[in-house]
KEBAVO-618580 format. One line per field, with one value per residue (C-alpha): residue number from 1; residue in one letter; z, y, x. Coordinates in steps of 0.001 Angstrom, whole numbers, plus 500000, padded with zeros to 6 digits. Each point is the difference from the previous one (the first is absolute). Layout:
<recs>
seq: [NUM:...]
type: [A:...]
zz: [Z:...]
yy: [Y:...]
xx: [X:...]
</recs>
This chain:
<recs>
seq: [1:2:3:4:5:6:7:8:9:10:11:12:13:14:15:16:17:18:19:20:21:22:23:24:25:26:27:28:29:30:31:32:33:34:35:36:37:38:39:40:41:42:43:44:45:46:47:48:49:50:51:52:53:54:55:56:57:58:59:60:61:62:63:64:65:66:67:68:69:70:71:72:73:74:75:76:77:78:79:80:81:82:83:84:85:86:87:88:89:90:91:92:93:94:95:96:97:98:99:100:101:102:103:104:105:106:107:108:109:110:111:112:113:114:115:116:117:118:119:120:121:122:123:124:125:126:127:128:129:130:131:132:133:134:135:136:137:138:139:140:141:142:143:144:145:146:147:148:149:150:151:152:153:154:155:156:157:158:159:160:161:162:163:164:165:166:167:168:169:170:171:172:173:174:175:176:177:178:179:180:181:182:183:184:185:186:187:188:189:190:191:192:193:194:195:196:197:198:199:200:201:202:203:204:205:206:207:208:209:210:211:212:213:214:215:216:217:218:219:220:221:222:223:224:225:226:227:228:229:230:231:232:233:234:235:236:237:238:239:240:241:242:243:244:245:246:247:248:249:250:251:252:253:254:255:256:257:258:259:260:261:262:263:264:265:266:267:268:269:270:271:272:273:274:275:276:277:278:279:280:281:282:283:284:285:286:287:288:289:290:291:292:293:294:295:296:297:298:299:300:301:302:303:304:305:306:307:308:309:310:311:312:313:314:315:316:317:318:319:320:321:322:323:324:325:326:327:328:329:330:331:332:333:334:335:336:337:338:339:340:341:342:343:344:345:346:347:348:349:350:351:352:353:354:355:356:357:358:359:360:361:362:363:364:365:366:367:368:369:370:371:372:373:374:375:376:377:378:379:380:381:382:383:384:385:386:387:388:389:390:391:392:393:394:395]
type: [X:X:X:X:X:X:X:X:X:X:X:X:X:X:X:X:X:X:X:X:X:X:X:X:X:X:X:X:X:X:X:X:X:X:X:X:X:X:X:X:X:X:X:X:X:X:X:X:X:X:X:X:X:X:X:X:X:X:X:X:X:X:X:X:X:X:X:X:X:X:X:X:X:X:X:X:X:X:X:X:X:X:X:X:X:X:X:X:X:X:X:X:X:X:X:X:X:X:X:X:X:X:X:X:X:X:X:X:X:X:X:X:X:X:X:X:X:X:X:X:X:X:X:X:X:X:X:X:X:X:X:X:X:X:X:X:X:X:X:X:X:X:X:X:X:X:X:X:X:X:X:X:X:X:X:X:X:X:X:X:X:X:X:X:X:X:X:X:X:X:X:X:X:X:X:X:X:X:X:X:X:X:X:X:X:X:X:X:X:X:X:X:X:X:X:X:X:X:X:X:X:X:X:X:X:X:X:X:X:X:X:X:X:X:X:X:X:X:X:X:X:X:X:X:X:X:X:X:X:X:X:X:X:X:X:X:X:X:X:X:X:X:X:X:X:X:X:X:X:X:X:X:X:X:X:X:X:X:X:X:X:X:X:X:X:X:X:X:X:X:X:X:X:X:X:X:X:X:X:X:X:X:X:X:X:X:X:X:X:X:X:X:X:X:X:X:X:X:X:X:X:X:X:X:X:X:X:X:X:X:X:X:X:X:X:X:X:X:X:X:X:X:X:X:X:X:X:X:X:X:X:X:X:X:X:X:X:X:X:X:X:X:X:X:X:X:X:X:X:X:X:X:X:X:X:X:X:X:X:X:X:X:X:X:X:X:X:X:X:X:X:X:X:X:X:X:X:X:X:X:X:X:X:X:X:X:X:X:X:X:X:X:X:X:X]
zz: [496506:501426:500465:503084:500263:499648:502989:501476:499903:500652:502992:500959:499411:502332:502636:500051:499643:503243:501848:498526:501602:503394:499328:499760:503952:500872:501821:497437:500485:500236:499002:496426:496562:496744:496948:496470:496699:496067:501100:502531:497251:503133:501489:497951:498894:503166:502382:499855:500990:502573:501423:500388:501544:502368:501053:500615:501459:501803:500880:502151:496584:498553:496737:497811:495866:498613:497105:497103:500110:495859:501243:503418:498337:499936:503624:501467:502405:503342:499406:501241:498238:499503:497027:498973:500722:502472:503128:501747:497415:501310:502961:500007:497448:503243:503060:498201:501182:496746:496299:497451:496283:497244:497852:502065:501425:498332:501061:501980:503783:502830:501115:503310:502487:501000:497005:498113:496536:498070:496060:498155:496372:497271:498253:498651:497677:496279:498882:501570:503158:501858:499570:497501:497717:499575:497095:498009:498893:499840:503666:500970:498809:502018:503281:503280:501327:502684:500909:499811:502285:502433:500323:500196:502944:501901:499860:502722:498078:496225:499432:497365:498247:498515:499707:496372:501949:503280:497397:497562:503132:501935:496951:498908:503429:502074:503534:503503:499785:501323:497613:500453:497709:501300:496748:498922:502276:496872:498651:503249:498681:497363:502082:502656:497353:499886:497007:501482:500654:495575:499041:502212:497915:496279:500926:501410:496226:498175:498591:499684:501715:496656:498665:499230:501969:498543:501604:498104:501662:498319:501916:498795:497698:500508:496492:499553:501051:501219:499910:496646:499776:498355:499000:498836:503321:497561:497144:502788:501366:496668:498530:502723:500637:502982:502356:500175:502151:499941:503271:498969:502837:498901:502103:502373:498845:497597:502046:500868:496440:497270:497742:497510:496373:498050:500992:502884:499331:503430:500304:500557:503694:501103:503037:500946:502247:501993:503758:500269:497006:502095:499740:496263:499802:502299:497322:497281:498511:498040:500080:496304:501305:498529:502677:502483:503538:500442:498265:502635:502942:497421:499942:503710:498522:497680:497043:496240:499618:496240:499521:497129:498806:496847:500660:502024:498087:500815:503435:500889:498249:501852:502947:500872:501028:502078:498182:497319:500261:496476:500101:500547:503124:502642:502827:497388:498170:502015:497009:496457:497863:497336:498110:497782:500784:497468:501977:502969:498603:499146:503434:501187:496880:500164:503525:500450:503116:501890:498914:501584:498579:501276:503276:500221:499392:502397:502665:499509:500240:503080:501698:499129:501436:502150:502736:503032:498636:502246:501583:502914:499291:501454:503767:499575:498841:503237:502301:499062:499193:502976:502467:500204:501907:498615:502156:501737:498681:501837:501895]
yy: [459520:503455:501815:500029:503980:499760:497500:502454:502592:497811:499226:503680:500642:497566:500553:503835:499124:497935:502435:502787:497676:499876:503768:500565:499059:502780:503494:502569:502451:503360:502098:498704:500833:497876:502392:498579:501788:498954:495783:500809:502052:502282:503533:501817:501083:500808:497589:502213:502997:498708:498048:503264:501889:497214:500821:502998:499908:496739:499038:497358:498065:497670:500054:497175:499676:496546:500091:497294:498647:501077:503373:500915:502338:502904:500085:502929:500299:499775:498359:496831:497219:496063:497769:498568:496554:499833:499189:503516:500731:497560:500502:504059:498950:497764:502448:503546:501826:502126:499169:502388:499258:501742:496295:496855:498354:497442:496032:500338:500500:498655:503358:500033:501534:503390:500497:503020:500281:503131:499770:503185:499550:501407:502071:500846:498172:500027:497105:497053:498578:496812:498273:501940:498609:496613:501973:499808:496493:500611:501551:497423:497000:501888:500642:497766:502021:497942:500823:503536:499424:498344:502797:502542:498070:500732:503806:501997:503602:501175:503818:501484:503699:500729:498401:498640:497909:499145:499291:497453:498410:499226:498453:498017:499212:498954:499567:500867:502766:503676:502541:502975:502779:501517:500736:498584:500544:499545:503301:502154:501130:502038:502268:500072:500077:503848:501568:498999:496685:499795:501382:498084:496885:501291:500874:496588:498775:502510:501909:503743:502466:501702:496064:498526:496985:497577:496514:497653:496829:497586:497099:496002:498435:496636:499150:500370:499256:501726:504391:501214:503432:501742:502823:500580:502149:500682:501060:502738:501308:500494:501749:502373:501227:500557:501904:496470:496806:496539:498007:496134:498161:496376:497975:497900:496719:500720:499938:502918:501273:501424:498062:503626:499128:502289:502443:502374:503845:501020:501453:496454:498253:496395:500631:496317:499336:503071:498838:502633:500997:502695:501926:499050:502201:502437:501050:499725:502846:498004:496212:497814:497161:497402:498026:499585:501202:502598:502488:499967:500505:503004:502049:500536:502337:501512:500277:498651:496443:499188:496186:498582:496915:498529:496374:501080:497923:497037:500505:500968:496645:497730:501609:501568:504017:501455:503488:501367:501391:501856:501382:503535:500188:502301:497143:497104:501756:501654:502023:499630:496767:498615:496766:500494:501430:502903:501063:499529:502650:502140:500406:501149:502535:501822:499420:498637:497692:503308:501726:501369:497145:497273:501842:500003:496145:499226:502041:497698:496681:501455:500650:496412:498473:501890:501463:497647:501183:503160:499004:498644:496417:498019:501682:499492:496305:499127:501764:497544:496986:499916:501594:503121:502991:503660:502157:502155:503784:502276:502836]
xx: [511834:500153:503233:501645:499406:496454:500173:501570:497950:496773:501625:500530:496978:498216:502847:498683:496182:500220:501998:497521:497098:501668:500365:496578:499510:501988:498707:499118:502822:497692:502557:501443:498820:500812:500238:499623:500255:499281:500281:503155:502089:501054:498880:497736:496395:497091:502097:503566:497588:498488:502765:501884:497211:499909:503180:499303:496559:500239:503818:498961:499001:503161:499346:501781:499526:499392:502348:501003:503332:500023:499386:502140:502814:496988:499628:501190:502525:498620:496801:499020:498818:499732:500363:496976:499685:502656:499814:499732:497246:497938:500154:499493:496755:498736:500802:499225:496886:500363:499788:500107:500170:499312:499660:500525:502808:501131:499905:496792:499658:497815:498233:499063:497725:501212:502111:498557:500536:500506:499600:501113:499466:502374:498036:496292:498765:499286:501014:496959:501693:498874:497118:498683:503282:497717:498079:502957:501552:503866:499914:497753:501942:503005:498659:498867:496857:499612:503227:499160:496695:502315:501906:497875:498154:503784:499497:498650:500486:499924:501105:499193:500415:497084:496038:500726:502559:497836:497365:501718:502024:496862:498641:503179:501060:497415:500179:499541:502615:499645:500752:502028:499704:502952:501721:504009:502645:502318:498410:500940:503544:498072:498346:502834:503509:501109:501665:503923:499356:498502:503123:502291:497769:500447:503763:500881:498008:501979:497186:501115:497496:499669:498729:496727:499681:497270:499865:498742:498300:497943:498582:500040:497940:498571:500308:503885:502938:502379:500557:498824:499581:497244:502301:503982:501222:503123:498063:497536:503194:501415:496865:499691:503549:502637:497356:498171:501430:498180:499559:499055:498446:499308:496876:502047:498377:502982:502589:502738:500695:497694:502758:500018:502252:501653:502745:498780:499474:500685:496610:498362:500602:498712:498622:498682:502528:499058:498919:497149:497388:498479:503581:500033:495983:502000:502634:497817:498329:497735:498298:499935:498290:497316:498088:501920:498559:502615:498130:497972:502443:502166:496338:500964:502569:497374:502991:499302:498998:500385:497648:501765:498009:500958:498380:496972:497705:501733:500901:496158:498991:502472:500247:497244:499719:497026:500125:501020:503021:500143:496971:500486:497189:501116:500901:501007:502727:503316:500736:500971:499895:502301:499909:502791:504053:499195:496972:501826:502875:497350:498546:503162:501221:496483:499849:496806:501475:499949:496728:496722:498237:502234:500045:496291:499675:503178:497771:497040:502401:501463:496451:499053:502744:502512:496994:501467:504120:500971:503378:498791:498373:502892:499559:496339:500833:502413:497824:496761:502080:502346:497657:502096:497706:500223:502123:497510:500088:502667:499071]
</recs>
C-alpha cells in the first residue's frame, strides 16, 4: 500500500499538471525569459552570460531562472527564480516567449508555438555525445534516445564555439534547428577580465601573487562512482614547494566537495563549492585537467594546459572520444601529457608545462577550437536571439 507521502505528492503532482494545462491557454507573455543551467542547479554556464547581457542589452526582457528546490541557497541575491515543479514554474514554462538551456529542464514541458528555444551546450566535445553513445553498450543501456530526439525537436537554436562542435552536434542532434556559430558567452570574461579584477580573484582564494596557481579539474567517469582522483593534490603540492598552491575542482555530478583526506598543507584548496569555474581559470596560472571540456574554454586564456590521463585507455573504450587527445598533433593536444604523478612532477620541476613546445601545440588547440571566443559572443547571442538591432554607428 503506498505511503501516505507518496499520495501526497502524486496528488501534487496532478494538481500542478492540470493547472499547467489550463496554463498553456494563456497569451505568450513576449517579454519573459526562463533561464536553466546544468538540470536547474542555478545561474551558471552560457545561460548566466547571456542572461546578464540581456539585462543590459534588452531591459525590457524579465528574465527568471528555473531552479531545483535541492539547489536554491546558490541563487544570488537579487535574482529571480522559481522552484521547479511548483506552481509558478509551470506556469512561467507555459507563458515565456524565451527558453534558454544549456541541458533541459527538467519534468518535461508542452512547447508551444511562438516559444523559441535557445540550447547552449556546456562544452565541446570529446567524449561521443548523443546518438552516437548507442555504439557503446554501458551508455546505451543508460540513456532514452528517443527522449533525446524529442528534445531536440523543441529547439529552435544550437550555438556552438567552434565547427568540431557545429559538426558533431548536427550529427548527434538532429533536427530542424538553426545554428549559430556565435561562440560561448561563458568564455567572454576572458577576453574582457583586466589584471585588478585577477588579483581581486586569487586574493579572495588566498593565493599570494608571488604563488603558482594550478587548478586542477578532472571531469566524471562513467565507470565509477563517486570523485576519485587520478592524482594526490597533497602529495603535487608537497613535491613542488611553497611557491605552488593547488585549486581542486571536483565534476559537479559529485556534488559540492572533492571530499580530499589527509591533513591539509595549506597549499591545497577545494574549490567545488566555488559558484563560478570561469573565475577559478581566471586565478589560475596553469590548467591539470584530463577530459573534461574545460580545457577547451581555459585555451581562451592561452596559459598552460597540462592533459593528465592516467586511464585513457579505458575511458576511450567505454566512453568513446572523437580524437585523440594524447597524441601530440598540433590541434589534438593543449600541451603536455602525463600518465603517471611522477611525470606529472616532472613537467613542472623542468618546466616543460611552460615551454616553446607546449606553447606551440596549445596554439594549434586554441585555433581549432577557440576561433568564434573574442569577448563578445554573448551581445552577438542576445542581439539574434531576442531580436535586439545593432545601435547604428555614431557620428
Amino acid at each position: 500500500m503506498p505511503s501516505r507521502a507518496s499520495v501526497k505528492r502524486y496528488v501534487r503532482r496532478q494538481v500542478m499538471r492540470a493547472a499547467y494545462r489550463t496554463d498553456l491557454r494563456r497569451p505568450l507573455d513576449p517579454n519573459l525569459a526562463v533561464y536553466g543551467a546544468y538540470w536547474n542547479r542555478g545561474v551558471a554556464c552560457n545561460p548566466a552570460a547571456i542572461h546578464a547581457k540581456a539585462r543590459e542589452l534588452a531591459p525590457h526582457i524579465r528574465g527568471v531562472w528555473a531552479v531545483s528546490s535541492r539547489h536554491r541557497d546558490r541563487m544570488p541575491a537579487g535574482v529571480p527564480y522559481v522552484i521547479e515543479g511548483s506552481r509558478p514554474y509551470w506556469r512561467a514554462m507555459a507563458t515565456a516567449t524565451y527558453l534558454v538551456n544549456n541541458s533541459s529542464f527538467p519534468g518535461g514541458f508542452t512547447k508551444r508555438p511562438g516559444q523559441r528555444y535557445l540550447q547552449t551546450h556546456h562544452g565541446t566535445p570529446l567524449k561521443t555525445m548523443g546518438l552516437d553513445q548507442r555504439a557503446y553498450p554501458e551508455l546505451a543501456r543508460k540513456t532514452d534516445f528517443a527522449k533525446i530526439r524529442a528534445h531536440v525537436g523543441q529547439w529552435d537554436f544550437s550555438l556552438s564555439t567552434n565547427p568540431h562542435s557545429t559538426e558533431v552536434w548536427d550529427r548527434v542532434y538532429p533536427g530542424p534547428y538553426q545554428r549559430l556559430d556565435l561562440g560561448y558567452p561563458r568564455n567572454d570574461v576572458y577576453f574582457t577580465a583586466t589584471a585588478e579584477d585577477i588579483a581581486k580573484i586569487r586574493a579572495e582564494l588566498g593565493i599570494h601573487a608571488d604563488q603558482t596557481a594550478l587548478l586542477y579539474a578532472p571531469t566524471h567517469r562513467d565507470y565509477r562512482e563517486g570523485f576519485v582522483p587520478d592524482l594526490d593534490p597533497e602529495r603535487l603540492a608537497r613535491e613542488l614547494g611553497p611557491d605552488y598552491v593547488v585549486l581542486v575542482r571536483a565534476h559537479y555530478f559529485y556534488g559540492r566537495s572533492a571530499g580530499l583526506g589527509g591533513a591539509p598543507t595549506g597549499r591545497v584548496r577545494d574549490v567545488t563549492a566555488h559558484p563560478r569555474v570561469e573565475e577559478l581559470c581566471l586565478a589560475a596560472d596553469a590548467l591539470i585537467t584530463d577530459y573534461s571540456s574545460l580545457a577547451f574554454d581555459y585555451a581562451c586564456l592561452d596559459r598552460p594546459i597540462v592533459v593528465h590521463a592516467p586511464d585513457w585507455d579505458t575511458y576511450r573504450t567505454t566512453r568513446g572520444t572523437y580524437f585523440d587527445l594524447l597524441s601530440g598533433r598540433p590541434g589534438d593536444t593543449p600541451g603536455a601529457v602525463t600518465i603517471t604523478s611522477d611525470e606529472l612532477v616532472e613537467v613542472f620541476r623542468t618546466g616543460e608545462w611552460c615551454s616553446p613546445a607546449s606553447a606551440a601545440l596549445r596554439t594549434a588547440f586554441r585555433e581549432r577550437f577557440c576561433p568564434y571566443d573574442d569577448g563578445h559572443a554573448a551581445e552577438r547571442v542576445v542581439r539574434r536571439f531576442f531580436a535586439v538591432p545593432f545601435a547604428p554607428p555614431s557620428r
